[in-house]
DSSP file (Angstrom, degrees, kcal/mol; ACC not computed):
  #  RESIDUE AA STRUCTURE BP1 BP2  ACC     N-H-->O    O-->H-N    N-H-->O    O-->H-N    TCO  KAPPA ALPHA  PHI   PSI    X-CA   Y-CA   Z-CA
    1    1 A X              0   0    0      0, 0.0    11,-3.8     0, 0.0     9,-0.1   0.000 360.0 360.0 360.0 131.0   32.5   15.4   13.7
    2    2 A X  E     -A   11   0A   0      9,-0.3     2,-0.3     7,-0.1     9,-0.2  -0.235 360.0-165.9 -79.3 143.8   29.6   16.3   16.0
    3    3 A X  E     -A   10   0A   0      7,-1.9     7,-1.2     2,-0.0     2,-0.5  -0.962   7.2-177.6-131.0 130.6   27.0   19.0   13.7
    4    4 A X  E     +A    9   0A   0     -2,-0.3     5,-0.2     5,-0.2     2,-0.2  -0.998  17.8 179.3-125.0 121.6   24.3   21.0   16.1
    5    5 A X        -     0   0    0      3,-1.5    70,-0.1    -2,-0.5     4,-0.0  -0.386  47.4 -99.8 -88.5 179.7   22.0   23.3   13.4
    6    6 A X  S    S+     0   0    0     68,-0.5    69,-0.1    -2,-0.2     3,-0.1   0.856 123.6  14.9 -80.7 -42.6   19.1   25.5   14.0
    7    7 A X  S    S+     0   0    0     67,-0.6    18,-2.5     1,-0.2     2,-0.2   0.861 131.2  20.1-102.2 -45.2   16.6   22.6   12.9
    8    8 A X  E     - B   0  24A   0     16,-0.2    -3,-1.5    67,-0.0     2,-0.3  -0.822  51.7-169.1-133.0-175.3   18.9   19.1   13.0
    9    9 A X  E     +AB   4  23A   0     14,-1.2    14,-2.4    -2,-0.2    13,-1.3  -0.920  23.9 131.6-167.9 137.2   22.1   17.7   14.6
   10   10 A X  E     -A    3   0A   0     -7,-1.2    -7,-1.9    -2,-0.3     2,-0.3  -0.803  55.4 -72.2-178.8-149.2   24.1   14.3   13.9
   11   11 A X  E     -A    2   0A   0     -2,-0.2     9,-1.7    -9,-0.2     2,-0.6  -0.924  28.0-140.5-142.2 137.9   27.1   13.5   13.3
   12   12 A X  E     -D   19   0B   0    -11,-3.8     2,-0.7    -2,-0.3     7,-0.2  -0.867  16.4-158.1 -95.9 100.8   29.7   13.9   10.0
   13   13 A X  E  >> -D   18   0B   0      5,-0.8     4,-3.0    -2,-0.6     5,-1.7  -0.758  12.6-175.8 -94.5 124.0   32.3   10.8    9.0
   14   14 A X  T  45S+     0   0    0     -2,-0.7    73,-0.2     1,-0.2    -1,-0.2   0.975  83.6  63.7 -50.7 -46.0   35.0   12.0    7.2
   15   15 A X  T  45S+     0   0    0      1,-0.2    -1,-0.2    -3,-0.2    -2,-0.1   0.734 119.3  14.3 -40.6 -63.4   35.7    8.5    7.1
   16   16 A X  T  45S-     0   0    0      2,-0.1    -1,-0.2    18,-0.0    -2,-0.1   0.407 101.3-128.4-115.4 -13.5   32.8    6.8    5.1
   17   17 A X  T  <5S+     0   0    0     -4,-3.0    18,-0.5     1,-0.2     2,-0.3   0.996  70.6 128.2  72.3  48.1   31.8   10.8    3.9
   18   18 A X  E   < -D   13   0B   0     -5,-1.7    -5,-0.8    16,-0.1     2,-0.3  -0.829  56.2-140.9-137.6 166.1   28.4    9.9    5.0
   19   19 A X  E     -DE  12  33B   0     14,-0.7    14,-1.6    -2,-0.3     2,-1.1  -0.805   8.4-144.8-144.6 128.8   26.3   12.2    7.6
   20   20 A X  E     - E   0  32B   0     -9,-1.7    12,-0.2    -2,-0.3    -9,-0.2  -0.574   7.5-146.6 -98.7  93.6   24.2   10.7   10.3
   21   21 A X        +     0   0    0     10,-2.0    10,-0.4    -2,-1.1   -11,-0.3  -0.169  26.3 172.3 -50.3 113.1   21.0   12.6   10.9
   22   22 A X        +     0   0    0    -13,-1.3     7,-1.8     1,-0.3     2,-0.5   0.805  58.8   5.1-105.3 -39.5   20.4   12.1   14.8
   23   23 A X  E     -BC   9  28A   0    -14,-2.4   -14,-1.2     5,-0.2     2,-0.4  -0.951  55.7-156.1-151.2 129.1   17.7   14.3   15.9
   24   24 A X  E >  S-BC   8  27A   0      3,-1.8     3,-1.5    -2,-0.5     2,-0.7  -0.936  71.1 -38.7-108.9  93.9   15.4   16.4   13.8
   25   25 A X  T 3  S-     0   0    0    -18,-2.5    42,-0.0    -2,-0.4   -16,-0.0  -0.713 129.2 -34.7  48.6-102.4   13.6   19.8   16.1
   26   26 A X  T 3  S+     0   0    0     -2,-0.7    -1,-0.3    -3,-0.1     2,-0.2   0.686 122.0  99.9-101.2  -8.8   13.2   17.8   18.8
   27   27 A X  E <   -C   24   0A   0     -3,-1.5    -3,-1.8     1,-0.1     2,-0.3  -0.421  61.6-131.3-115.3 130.5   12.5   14.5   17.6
   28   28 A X  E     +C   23   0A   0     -2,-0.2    -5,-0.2    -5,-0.2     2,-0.2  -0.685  35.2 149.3-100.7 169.6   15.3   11.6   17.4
   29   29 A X        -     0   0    0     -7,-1.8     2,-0.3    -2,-0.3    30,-0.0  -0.845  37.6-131.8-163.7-179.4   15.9    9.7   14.7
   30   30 A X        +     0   0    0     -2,-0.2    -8,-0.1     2,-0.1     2,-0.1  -0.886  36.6 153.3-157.6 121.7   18.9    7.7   12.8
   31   31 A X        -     0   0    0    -10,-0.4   -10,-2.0    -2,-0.3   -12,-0.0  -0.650  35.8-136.7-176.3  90.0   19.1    8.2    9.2
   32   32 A X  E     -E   20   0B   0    -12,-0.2     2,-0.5    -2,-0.1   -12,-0.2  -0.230  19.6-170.6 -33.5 116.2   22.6    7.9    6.6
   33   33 A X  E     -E   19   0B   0    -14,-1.6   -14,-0.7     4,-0.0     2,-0.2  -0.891   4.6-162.2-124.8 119.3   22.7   10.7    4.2
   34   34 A X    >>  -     0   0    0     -2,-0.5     3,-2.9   -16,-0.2     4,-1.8  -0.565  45.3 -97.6 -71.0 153.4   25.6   10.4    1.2
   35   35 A X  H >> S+     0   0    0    -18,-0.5     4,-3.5     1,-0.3     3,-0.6   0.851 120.1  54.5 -48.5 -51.2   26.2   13.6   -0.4
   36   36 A X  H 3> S+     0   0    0      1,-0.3     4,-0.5     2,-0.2    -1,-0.3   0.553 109.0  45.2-100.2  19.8   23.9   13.0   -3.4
   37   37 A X  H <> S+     0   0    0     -3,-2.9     4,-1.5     2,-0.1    -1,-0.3   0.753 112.6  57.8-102.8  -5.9   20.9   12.1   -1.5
   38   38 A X  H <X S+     0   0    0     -4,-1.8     4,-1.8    -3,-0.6    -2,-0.2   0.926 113.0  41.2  -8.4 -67.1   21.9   15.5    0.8
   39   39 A X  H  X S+     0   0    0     -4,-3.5     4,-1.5    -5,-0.3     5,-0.2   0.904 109.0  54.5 -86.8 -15.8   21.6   17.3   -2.0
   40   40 A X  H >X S+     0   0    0     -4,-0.5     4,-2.0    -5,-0.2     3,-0.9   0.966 109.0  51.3 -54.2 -55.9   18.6   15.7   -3.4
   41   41 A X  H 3< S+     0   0    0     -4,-1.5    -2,-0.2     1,-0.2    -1,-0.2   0.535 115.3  47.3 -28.1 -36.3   16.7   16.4   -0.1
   42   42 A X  H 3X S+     0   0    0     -4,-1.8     4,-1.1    -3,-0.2    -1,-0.2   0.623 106.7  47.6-105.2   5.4   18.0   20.0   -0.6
   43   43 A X  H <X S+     0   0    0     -4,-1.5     4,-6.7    -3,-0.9     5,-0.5   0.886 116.2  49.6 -89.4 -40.6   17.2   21.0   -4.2
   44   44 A X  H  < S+     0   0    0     -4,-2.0    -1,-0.2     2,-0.2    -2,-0.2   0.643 107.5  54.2 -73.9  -6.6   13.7   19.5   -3.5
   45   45 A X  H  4 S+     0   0    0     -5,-0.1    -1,-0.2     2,-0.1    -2,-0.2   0.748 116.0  47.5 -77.1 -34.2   13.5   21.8   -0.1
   46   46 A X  H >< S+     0   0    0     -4,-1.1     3,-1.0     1,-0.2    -2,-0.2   0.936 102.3  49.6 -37.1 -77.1   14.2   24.3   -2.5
   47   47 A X  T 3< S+     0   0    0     -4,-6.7     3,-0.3     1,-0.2    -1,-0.2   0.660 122.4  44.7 -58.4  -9.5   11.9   24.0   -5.6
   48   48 A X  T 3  S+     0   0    0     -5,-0.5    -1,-0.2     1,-0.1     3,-0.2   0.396  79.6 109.4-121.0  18.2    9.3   23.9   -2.9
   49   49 A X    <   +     0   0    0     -3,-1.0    -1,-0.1     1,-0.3    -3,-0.1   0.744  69.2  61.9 -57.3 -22.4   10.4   26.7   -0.5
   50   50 A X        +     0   0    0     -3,-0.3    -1,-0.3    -4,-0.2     3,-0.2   0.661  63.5 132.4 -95.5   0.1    7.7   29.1   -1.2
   51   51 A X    >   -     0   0    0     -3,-0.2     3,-2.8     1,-0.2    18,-0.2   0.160  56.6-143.3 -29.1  87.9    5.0   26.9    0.0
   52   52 A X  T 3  S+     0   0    0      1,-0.2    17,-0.3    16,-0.1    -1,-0.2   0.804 102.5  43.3 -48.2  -6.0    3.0   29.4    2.3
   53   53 A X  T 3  S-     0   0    0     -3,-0.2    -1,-0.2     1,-0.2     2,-0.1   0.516 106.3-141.3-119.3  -0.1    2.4   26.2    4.8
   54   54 A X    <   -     0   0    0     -3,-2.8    -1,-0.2    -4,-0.2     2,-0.2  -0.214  31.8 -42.6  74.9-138.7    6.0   24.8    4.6
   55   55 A X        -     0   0    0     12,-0.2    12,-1.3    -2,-0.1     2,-0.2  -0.474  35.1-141.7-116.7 156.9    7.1   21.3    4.4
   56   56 A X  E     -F   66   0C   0     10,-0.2    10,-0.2    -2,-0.2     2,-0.1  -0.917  16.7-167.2-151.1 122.5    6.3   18.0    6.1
   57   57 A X  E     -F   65   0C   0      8,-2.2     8,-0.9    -2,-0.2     2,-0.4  -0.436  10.6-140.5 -90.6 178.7    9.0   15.7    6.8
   58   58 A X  E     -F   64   0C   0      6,-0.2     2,-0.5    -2,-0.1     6,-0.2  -0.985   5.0-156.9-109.4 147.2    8.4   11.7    7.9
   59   59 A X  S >  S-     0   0    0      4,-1.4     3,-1.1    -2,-0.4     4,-0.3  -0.920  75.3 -11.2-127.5 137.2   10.2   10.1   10.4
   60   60 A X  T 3  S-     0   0    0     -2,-0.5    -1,-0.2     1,-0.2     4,-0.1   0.836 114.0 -79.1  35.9  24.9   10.4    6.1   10.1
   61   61 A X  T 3  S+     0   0    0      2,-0.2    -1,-0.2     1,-0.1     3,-0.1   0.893 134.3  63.4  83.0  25.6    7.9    6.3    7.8
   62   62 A X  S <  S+     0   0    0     -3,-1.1     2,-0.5     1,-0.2    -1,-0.1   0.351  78.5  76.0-166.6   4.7    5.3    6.8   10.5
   63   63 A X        -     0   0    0     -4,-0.3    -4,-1.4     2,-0.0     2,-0.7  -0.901  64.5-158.3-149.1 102.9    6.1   10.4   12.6
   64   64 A X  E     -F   58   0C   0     -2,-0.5     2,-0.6    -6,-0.2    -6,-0.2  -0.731  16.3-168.9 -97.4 130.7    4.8   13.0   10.2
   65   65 A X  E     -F   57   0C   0     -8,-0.9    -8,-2.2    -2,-0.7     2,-0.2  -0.846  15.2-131.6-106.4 121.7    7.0   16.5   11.6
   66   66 A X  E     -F   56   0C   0     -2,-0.6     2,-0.3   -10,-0.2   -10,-0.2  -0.708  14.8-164.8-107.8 156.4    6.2   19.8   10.3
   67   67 A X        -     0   0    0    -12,-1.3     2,-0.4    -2,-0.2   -12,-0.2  -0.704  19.7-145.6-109.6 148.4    8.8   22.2    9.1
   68   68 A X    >>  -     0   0    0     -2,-0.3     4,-3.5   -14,-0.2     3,-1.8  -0.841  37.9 -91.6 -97.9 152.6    7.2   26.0    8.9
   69   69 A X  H 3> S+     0   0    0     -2,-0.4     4,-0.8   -17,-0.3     5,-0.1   0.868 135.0  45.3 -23.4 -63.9    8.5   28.3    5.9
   70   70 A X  H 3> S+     0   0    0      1,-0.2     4,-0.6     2,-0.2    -1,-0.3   0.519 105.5  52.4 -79.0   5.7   10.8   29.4    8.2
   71   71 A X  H <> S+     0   0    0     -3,-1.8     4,-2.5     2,-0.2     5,-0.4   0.813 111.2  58.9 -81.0 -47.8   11.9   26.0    9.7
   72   72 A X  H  X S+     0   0    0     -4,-3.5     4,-0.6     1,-0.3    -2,-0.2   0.753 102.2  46.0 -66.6 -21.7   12.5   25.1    6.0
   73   73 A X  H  X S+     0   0    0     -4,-0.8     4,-4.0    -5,-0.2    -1,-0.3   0.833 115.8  44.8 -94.7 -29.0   14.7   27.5    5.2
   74   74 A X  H  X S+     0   0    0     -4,-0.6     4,-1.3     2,-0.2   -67,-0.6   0.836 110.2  53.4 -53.8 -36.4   16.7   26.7    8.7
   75   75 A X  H  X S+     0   0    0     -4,-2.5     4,-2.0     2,-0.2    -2,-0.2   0.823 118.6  41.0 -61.4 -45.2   16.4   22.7    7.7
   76   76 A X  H  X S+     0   0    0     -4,-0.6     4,-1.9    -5,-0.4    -2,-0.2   0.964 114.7  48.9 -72.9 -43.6   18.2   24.6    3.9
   77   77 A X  H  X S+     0   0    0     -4,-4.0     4,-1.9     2,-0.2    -2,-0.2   0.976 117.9  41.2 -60.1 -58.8   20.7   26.9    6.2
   78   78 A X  H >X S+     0   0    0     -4,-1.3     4,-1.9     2,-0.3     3,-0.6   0.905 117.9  47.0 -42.5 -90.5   21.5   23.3    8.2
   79   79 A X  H >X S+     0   0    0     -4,-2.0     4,-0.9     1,-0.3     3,-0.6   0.755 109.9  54.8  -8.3 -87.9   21.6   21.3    4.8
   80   80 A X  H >X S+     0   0    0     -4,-1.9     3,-1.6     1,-0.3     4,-0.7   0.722 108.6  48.1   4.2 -84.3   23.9   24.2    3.4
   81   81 A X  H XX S+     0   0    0     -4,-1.9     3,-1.0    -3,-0.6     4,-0.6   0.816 113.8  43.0 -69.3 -35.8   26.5   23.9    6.2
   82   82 A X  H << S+     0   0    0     -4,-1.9    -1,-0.4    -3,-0.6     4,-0.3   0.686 100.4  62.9 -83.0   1.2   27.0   20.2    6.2
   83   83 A X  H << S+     0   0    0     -3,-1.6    -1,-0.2    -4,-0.9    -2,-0.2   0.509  93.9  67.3-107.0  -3.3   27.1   19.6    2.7
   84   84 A X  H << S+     0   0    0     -3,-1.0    -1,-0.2    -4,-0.7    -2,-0.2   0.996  97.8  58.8 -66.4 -44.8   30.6   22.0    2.8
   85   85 A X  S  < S+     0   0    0     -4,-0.6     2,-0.2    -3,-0.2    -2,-0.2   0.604  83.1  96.3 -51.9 -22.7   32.0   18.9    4.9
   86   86 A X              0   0    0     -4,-0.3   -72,-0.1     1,-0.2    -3,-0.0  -0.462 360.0 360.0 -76.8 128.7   31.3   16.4    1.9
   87   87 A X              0   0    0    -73,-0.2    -1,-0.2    -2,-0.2    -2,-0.1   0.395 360.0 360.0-120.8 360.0   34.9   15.8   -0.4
């Protein structure tokens, strides 16, 4: 099942219960998340949310992206909706 967010988009298998992060703003990328690193990825977008200068994500280890406050909490809103899909 196709997922388009405010900040990323990939793809949900019921199947294997996995979600495959395709493209992050603008930037593509290919990256498996199982529910508990999902939700690892969102408790730590959390504990760090008030960060007046936001978040900085990596992409292949090498393509550093920055989230603003409010990109982070759209990256949580994003987070948020796929992790209803996980059973």
């Amino acid at each position: 099942m196709q997922f388009n967010g405010e900040i990323i988009s990939g793809e949900f298998d019921e199947r294997t219960n996995e979600f495959t992060l395709q493209q992050v703003k603008h930037l593509s990328t290919e990256s498996v998340l199982n529910e508990n690193q999902l939700n690892t990825l969102s408790d730590y977008l959390h504990k760090n949310s008030d960060q007046a200068d936001g978040q900085v994500l990596t992409l292949y280890d090498q393509i550093l992206v920055r989230l603003s406050p409010e990109e982070v909490e759209q990256f949580l809103n994003d987070l948020e909706s796929i992790n209803f899909r996980y059973h």
